[in-house]
CHARMM-style PDB file with segment names, atoms N, HN, CA, C and O in Angstrom:
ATOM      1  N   UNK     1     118.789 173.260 101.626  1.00  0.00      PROA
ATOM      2  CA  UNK     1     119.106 173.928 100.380  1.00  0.00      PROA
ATOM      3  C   UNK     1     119.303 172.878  99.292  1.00  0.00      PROA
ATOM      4  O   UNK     1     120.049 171.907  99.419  1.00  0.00      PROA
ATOM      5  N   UNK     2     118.692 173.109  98.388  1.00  0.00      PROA
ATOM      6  HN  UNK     2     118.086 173.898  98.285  1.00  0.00      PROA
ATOM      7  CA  UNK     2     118.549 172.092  97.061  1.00  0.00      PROA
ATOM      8  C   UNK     2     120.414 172.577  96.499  1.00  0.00      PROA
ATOM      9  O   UNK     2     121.166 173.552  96.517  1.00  0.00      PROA
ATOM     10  N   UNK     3     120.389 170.810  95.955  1.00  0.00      PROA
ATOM     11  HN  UNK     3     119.778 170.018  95.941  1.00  0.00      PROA
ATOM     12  CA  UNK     3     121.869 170.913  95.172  1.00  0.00      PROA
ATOM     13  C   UNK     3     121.875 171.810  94.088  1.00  0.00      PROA
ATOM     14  O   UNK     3     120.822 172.380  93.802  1.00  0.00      PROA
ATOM     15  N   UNK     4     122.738 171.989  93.542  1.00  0.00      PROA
ATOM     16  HN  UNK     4     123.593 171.526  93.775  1.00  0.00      PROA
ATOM     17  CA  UNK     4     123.020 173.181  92.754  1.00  0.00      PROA
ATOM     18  C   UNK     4     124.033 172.654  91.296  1.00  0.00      PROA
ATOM     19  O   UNK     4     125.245 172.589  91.087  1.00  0.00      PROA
ATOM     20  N   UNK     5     122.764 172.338  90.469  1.00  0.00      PROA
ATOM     21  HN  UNK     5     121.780 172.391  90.639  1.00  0.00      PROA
ATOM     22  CA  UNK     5     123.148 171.822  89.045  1.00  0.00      PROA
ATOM     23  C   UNK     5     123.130 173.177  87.952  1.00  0.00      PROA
ATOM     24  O   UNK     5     122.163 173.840  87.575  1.00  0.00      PROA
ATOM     25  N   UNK     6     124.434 173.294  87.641  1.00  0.00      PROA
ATOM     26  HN  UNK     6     125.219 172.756  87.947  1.00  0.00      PROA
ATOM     27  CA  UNK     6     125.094 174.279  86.610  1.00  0.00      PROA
ATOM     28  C   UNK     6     124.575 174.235  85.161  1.00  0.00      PROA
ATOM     29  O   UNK     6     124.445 175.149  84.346  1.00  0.00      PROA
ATOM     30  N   UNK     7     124.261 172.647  85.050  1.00  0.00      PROA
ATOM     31  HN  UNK     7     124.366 171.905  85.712  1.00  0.00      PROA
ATOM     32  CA  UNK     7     123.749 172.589  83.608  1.00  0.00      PROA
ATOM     33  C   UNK     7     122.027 172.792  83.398  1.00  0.00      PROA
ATOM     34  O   UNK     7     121.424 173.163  82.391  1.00  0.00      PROA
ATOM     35  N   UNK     8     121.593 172.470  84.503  1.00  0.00      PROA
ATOM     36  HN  UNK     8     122.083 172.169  85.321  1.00  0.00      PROA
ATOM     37  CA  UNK     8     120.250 173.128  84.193  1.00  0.00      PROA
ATOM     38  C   UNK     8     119.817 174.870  85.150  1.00  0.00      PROA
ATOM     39  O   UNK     8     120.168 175.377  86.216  1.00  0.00      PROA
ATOM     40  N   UNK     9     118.803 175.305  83.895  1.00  0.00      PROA
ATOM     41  HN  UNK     9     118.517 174.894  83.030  1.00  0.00      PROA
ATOM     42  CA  UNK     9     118.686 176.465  84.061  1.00  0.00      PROA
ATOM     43  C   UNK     9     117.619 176.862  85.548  1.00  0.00      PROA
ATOM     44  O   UNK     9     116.686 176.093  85.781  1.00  0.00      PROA
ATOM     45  N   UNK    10     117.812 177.886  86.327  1.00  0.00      PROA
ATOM     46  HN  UNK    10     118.570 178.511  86.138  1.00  0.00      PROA
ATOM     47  CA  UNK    10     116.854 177.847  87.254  1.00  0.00      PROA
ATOM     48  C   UNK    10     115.651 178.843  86.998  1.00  0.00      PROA
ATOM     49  O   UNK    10     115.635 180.064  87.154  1.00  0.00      PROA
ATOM     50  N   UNK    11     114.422 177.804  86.465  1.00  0.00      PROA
ATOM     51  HN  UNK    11     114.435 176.812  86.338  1.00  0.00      PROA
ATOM     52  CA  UNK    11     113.453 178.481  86.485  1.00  0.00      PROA
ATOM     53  C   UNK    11     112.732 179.153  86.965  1.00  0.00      PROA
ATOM     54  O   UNK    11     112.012 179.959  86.376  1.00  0.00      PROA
ATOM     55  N   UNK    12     112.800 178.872  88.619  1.00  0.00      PROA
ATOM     56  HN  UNK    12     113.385 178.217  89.097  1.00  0.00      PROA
ATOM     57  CA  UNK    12     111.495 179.222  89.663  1.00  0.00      PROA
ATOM     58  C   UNK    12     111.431 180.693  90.105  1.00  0.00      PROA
ATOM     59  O   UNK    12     110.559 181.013  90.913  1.00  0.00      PROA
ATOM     60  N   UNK    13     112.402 181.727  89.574  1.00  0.00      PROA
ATOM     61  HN  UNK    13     113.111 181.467  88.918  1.00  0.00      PROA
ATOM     62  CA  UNK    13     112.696 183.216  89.917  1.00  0.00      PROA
ATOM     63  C   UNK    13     111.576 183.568  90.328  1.00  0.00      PROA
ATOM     64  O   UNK    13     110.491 183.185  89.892  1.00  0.00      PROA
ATOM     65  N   UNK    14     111.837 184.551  91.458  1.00  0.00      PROA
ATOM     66  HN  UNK    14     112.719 184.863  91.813  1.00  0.00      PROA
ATOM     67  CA  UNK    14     109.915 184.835  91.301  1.00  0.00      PROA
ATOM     68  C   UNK    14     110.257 186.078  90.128  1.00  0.00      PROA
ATOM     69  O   UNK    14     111.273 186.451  89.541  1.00  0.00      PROA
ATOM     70  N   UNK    15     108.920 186.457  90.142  1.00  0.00      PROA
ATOM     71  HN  UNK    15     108.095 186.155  90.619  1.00  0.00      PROA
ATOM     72  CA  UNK    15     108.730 187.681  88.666  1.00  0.00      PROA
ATOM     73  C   UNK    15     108.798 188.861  89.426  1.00  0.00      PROA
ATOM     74  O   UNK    15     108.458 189.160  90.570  1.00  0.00      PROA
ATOM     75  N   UNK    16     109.505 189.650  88.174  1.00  0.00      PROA
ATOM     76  HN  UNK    16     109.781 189.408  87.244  1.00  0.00      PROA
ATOM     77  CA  UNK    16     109.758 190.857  88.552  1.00  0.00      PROA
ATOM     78  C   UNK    16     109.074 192.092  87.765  1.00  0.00      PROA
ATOM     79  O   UNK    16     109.073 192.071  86.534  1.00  0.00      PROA
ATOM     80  N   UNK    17     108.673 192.833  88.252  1.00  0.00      PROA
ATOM     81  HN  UNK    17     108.673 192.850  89.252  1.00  0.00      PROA
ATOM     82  CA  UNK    17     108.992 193.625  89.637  1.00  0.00      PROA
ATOM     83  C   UNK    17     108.486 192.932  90.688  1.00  0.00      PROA
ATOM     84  O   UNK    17     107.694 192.010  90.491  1.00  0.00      PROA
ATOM     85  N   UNK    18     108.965 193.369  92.198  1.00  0.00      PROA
ATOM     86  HN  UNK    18     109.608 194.118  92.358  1.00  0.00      PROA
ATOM     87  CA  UNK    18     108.553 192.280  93.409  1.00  0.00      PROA
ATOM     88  C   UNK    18     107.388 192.974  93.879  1.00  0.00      PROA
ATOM     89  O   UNK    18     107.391 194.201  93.784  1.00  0.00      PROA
ATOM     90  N   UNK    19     106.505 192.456  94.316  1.00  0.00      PROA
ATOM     91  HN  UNK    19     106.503 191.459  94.393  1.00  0.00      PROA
ATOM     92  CA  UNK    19     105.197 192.696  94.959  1.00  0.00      PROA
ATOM     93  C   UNK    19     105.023 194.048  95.889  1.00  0.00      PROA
ATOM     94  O   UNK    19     104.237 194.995  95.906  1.00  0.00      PROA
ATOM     95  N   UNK    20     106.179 193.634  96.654  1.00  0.00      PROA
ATOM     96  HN  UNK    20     106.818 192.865  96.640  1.00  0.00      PROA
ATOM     97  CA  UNK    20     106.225 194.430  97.795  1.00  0.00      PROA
ATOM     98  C   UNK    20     106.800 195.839  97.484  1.00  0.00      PROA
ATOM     99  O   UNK    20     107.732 195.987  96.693  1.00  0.00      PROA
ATOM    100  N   UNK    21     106.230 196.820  98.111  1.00  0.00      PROA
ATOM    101  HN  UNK    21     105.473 196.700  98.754  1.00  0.00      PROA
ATOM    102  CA  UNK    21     106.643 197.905  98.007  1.00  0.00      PROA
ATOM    103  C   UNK    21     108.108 198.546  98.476  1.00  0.00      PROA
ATOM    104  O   UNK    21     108.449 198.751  99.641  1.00  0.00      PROA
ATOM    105  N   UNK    22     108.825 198.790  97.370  1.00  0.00      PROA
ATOM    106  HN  UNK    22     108.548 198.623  96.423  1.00  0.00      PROA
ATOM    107  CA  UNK    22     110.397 198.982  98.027  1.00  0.00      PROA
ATOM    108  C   UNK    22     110.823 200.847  98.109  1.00  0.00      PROA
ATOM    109  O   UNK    22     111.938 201.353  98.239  1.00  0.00      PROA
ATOM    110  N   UNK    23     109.817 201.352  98.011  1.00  0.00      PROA
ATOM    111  HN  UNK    23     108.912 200.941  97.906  1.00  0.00      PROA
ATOM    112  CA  UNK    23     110.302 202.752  97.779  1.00  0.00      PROA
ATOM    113  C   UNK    23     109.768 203.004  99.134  1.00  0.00      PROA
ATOM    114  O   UNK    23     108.558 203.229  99.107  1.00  0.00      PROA
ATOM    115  N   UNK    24     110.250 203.031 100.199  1.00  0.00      PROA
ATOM    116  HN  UNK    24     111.233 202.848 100.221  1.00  0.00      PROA
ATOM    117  CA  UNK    24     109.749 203.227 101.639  1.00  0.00      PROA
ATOM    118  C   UNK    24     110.560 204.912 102.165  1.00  0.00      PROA
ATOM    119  O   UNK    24     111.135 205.693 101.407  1.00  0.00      PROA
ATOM    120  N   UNK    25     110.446 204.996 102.973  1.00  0.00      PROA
ATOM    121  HN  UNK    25     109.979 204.361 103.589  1.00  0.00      PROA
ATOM    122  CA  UNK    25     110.907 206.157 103.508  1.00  0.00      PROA
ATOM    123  C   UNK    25     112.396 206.233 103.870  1.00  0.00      PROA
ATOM    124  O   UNK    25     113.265 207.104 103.909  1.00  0.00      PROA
ATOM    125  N   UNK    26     112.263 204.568 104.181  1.00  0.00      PROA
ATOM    126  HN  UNK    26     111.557 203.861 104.148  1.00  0.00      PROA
ATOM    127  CA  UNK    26     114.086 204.630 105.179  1.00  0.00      PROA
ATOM    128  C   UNK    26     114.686 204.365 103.760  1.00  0.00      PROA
ATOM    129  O   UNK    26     115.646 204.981 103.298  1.00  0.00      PROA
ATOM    130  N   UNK    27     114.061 203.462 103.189  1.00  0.00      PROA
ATOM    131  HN  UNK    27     113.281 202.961 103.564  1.00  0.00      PROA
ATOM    132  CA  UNK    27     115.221 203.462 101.605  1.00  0.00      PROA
ATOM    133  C   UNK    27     115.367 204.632 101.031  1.00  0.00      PROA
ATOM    134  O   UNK    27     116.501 205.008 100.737  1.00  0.00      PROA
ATOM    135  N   UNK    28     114.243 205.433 100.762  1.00  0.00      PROA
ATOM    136  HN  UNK    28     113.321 205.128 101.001  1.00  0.00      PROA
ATOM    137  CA  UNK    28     114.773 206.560  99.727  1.00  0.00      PROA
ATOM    138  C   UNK    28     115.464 207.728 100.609  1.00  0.00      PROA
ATOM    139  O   UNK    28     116.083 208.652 100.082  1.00  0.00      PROA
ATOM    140  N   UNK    29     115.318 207.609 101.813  1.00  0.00      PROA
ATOM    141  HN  UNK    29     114.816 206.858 102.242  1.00  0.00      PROA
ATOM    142  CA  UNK    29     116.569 208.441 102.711  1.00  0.00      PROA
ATOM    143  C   UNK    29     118.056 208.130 102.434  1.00  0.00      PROA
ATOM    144  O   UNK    29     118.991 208.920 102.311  1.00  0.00      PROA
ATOM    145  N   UNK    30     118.039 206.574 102.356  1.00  0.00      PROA
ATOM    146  HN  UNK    30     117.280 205.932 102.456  1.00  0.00      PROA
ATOM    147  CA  UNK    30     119.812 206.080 102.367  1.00  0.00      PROA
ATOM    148  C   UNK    30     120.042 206.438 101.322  1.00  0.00      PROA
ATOM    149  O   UNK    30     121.135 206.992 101.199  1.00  0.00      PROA
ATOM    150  N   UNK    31     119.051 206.296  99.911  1.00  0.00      PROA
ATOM    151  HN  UNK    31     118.164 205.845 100.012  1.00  0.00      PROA
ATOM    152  CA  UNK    31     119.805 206.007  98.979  1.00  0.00      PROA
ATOM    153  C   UNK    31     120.158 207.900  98.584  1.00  0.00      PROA
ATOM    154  O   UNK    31     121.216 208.261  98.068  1.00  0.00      PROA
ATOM    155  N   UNK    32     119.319 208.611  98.866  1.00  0.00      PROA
ATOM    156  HN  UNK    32     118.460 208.317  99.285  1.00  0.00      PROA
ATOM    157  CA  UNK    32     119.986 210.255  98.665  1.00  0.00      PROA
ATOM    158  C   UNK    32     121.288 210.200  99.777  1.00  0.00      PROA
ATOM    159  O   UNK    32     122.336 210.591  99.263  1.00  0.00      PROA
ATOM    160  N   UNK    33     121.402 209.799 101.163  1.00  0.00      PROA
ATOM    161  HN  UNK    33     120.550 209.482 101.580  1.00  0.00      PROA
ATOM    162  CA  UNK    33     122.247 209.736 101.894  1.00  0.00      PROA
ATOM    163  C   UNK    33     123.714 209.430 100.773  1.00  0.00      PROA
ATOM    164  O   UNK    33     124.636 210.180 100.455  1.00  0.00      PROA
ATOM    165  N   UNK    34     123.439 208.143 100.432  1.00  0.00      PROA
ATOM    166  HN  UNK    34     122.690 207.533 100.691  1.00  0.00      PROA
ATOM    167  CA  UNK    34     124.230 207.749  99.544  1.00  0.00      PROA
ATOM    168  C   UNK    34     124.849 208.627  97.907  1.00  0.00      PROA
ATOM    169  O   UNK    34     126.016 208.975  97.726  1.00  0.00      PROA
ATOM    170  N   UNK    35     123.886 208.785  97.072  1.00  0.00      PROA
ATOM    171  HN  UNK    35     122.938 208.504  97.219  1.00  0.00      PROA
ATOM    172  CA  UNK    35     124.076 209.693  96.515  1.00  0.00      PROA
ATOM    173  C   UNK    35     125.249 211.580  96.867  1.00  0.00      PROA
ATOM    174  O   UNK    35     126.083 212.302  96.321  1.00  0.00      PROA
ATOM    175  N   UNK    36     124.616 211.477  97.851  1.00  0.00      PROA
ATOM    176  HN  UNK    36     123.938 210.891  98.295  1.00  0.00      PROA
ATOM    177  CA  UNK    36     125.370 212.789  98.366  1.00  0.00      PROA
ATOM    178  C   UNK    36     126.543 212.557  98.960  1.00  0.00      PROA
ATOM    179  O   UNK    36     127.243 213.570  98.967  1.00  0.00      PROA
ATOM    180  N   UNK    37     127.236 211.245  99.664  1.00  0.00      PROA
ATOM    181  HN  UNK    37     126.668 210.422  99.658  1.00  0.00      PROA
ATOM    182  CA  UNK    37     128.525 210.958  99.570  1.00  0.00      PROA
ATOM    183  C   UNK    37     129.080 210.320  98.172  1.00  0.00      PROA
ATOM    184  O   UNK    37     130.303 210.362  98.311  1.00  0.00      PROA
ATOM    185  N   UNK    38     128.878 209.920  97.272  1.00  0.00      PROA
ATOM    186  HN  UNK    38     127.885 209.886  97.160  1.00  0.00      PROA
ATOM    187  CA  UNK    38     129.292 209.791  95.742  1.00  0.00      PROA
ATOM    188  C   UNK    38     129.622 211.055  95.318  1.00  0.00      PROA
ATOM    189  O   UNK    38     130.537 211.179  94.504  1.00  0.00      PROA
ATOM    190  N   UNK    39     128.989 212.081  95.760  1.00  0.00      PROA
ATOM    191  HN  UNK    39     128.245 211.981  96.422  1.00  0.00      PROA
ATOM    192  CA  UNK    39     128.834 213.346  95.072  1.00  0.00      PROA
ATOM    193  C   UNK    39     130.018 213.901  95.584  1.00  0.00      PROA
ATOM    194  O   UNK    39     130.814 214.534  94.890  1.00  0.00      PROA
ATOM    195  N   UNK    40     130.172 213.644  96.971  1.00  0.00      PROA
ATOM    196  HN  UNK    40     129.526 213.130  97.534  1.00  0.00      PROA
ATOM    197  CA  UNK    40     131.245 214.507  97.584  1.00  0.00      PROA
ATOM    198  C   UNK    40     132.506 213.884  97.256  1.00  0.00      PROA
ATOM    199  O   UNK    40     133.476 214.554  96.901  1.00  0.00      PROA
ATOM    200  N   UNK    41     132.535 212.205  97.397  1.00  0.00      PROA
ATOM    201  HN  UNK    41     131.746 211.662  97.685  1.00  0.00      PROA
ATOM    202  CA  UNK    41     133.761 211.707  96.805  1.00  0.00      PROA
ATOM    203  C   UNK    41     134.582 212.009  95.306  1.00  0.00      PROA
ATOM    204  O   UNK    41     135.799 212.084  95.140  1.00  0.00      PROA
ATOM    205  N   UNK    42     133.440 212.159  94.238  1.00  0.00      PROA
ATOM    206  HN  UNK    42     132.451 212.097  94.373  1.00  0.00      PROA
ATOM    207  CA  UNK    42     133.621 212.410  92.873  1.00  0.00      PROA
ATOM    208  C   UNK    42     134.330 214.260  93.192  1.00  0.00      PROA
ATOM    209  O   UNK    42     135.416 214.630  92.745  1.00  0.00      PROA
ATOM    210  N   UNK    43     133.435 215.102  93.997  1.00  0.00      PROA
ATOM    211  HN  UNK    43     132.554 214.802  94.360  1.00  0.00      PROA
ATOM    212  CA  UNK    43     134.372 216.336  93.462  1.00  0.00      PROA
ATOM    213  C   UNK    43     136.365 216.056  94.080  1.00  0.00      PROA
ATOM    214  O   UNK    43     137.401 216.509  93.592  1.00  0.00      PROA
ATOM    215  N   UNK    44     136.116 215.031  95.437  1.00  0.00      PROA
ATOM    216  HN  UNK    44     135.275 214.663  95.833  1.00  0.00      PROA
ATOM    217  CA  UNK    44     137.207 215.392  95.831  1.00  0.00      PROA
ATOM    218  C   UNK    44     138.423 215.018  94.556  1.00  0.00      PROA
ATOM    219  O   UNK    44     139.321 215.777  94.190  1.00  0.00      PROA
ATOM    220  N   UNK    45     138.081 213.365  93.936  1.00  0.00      PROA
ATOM    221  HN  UNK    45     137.352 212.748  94.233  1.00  0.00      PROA
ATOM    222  CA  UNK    45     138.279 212.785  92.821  1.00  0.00      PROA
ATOM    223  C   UNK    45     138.717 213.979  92.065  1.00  0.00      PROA
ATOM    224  O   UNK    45     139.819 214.467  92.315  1.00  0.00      PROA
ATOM    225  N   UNK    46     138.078 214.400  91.317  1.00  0.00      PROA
ATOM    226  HN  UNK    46     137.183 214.003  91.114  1.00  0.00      PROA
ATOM    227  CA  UNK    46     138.423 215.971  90.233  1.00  0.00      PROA
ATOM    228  C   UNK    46     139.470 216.637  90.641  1.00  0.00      PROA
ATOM    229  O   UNK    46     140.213 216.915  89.699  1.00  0.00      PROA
ATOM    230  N   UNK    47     139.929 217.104  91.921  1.00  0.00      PROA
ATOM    231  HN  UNK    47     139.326 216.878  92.686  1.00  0.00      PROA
ATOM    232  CA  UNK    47     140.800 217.785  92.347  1.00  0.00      PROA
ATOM    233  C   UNK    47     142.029 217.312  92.403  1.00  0.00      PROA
ATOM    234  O   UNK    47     142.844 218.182  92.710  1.00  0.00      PROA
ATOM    235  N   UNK    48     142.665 215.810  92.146  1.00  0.00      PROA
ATOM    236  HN  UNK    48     142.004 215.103  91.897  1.00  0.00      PROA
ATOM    237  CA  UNK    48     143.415 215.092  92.656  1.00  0.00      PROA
ATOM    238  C   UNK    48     144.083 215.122  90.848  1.00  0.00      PROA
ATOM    239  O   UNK    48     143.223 215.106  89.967  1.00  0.00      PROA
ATOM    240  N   UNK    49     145.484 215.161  90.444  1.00  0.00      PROA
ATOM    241  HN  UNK    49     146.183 215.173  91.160  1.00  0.00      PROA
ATOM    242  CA  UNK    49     146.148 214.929  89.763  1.00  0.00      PROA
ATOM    243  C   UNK    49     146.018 213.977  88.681  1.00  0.00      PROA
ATOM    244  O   UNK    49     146.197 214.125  87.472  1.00  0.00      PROA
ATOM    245  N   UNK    50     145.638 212.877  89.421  1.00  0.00      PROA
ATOM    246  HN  UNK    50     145.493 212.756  90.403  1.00  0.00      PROA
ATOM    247  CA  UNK    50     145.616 211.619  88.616  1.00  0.00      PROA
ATOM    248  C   UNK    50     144.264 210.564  89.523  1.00  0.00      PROA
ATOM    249  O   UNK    50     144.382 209.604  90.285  1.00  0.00      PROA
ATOM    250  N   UNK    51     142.950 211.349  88.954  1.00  0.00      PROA
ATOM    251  HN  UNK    51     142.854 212.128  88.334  1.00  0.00      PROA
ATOM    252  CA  UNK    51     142.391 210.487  90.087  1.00  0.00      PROA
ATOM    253  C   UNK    51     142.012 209.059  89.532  1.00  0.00      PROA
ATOM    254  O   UNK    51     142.089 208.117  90.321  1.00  0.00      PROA
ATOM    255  N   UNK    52     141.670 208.863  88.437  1.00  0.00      PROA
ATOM    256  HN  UNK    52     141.607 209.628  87.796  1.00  0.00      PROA
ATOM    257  CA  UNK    52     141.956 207.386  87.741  1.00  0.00      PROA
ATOM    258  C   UNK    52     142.700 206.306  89.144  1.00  0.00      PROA
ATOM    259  O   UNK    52     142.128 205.553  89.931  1.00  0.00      PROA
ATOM    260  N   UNK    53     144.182 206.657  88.991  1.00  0.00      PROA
ATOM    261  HN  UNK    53     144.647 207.270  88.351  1.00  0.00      PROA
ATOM    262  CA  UNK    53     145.276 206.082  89.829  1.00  0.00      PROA
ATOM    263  C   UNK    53     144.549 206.068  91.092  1.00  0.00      PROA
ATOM    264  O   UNK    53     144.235 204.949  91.499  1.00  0.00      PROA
ATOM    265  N   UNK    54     144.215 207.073  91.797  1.00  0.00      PROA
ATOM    266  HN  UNK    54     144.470 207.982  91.467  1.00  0.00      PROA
ATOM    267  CA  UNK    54     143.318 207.179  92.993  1.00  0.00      PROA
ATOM    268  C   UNK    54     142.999 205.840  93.402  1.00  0.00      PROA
ATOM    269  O   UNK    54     143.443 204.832  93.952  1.00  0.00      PROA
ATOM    270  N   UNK    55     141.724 206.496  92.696  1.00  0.00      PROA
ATOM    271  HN  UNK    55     141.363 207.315  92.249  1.00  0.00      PROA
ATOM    272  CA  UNK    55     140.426 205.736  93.012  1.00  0.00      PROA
ATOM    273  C   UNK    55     140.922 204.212  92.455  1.00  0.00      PROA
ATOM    274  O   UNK    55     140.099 203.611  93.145  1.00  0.00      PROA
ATOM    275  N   UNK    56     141.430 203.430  91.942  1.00  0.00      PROA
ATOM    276  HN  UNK    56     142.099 203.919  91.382  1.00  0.00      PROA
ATOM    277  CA  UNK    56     142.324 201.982  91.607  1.00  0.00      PROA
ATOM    278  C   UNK    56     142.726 201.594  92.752  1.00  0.00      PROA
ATOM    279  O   UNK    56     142.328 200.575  93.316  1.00  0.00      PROA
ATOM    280  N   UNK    57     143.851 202.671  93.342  1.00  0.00      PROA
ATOM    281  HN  UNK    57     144.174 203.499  92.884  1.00  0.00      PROA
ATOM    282  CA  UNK    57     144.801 202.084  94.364  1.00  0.00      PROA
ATOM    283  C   UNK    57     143.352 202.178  95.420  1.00  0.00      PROA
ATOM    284  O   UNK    57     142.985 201.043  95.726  1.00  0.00      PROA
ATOM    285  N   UNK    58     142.564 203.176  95.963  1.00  0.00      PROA
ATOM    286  HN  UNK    58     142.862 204.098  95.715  1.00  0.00      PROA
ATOM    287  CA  UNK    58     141.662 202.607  96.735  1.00  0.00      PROA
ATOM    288  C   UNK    58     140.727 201.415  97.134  1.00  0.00      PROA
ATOM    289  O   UNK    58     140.424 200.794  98.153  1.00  0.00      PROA
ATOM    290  N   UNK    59     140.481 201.420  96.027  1.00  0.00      PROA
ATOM    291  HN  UNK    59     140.727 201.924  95.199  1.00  0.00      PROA
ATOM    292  CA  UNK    59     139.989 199.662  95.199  1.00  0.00      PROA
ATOM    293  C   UNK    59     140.737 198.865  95.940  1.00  0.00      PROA
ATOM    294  O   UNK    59     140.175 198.307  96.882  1.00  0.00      PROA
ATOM    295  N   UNK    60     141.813 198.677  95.767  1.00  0.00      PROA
ATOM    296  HN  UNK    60     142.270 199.131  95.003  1.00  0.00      PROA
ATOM    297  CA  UNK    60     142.969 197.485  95.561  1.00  0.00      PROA
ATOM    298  C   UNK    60     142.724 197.489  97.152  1.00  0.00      PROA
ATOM    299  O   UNK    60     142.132 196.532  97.651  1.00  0.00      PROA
ATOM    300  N   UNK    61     143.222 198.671  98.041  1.00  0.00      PROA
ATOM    301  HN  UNK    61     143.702 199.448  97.635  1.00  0.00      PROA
ATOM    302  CA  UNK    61     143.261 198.681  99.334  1.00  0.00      PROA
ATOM    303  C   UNK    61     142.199 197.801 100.279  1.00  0.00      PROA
ATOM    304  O   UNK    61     142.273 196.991 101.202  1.00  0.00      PROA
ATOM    305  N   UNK    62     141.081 198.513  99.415  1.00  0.00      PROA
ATOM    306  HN  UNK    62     141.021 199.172  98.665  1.00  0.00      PROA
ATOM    307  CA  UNK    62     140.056 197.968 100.187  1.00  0.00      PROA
ATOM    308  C   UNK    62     139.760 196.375 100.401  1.00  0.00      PROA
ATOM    309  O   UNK    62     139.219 195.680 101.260  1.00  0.00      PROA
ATOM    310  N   UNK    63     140.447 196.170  99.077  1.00  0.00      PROA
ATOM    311  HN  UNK    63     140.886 196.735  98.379  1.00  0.00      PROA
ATOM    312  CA  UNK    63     140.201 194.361  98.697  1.00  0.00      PROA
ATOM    313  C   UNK    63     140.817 193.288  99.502  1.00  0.00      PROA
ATOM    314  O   UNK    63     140.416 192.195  99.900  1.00  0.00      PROA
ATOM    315  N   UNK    64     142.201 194.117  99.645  1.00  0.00      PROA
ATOM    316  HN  UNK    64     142.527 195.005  99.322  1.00  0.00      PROA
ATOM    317  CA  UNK    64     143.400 194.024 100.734  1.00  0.00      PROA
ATOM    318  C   UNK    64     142.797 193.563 102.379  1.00  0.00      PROA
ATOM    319  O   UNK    64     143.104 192.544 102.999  1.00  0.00      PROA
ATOM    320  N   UNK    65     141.976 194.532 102.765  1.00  0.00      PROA
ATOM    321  HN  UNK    65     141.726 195.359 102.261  1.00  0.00      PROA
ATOM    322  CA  UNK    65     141.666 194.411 103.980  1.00  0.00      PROA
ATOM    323  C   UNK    65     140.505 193.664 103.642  1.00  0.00      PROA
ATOM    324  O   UNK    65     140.849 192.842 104.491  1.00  0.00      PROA
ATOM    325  N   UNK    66     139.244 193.085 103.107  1.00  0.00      PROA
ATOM    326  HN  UNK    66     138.964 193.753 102.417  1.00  0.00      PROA
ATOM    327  CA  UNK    66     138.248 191.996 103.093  1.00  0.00      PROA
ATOM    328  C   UNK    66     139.171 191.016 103.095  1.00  0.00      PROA
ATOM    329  O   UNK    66     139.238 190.486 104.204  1.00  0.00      PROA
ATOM    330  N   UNK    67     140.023 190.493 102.177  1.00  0.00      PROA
ATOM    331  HN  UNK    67     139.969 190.924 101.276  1.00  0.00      PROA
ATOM    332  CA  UNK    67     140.353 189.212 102.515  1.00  0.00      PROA
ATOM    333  C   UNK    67     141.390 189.483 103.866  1.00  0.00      PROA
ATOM    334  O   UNK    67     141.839 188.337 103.836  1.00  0.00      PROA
ATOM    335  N   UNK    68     141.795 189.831 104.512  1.00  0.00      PROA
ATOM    336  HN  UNK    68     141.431 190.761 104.535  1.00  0.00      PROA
ATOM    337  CA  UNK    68     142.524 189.532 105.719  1.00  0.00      PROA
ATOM    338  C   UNK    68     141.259 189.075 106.790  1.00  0.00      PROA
ATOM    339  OT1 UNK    68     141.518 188.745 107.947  1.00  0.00      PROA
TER     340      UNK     68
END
């Protein structure tokens, strides 16, 4: 792995969009998979008093347990 100088910019990105085809079958399954638990989390969200506070303290929790 090449050193890693902050002051110069890294040119070599490849270009985007990527070549390869990313809209495959198993991706656009997860990502509705996905979608439809957002969906279900957000109504439970609505129902909750103060879901702002919620969804924060969940945050925080979660952050809690990665760094341990």
């Amino acid at each position: 792995m090449a050193e890693f100088k902050r002051n110069e910019p890294y040119n070599t990105l490849p270009v985007l969009p990527p070549k390869a085809d990313l809209e495959t079958t198993i991706v656009l399954r997860k990502t509705i998979e996905a979608s439809r638990a957002l969906a279900k989390l957000n109504g439970m969200l609505i129902n909750l008093p103060n879901p702002t506070c919620s969804w924060t303290l969940s945050i925080y929790k979660k952050q809690k347990q990665v760094q341990k």
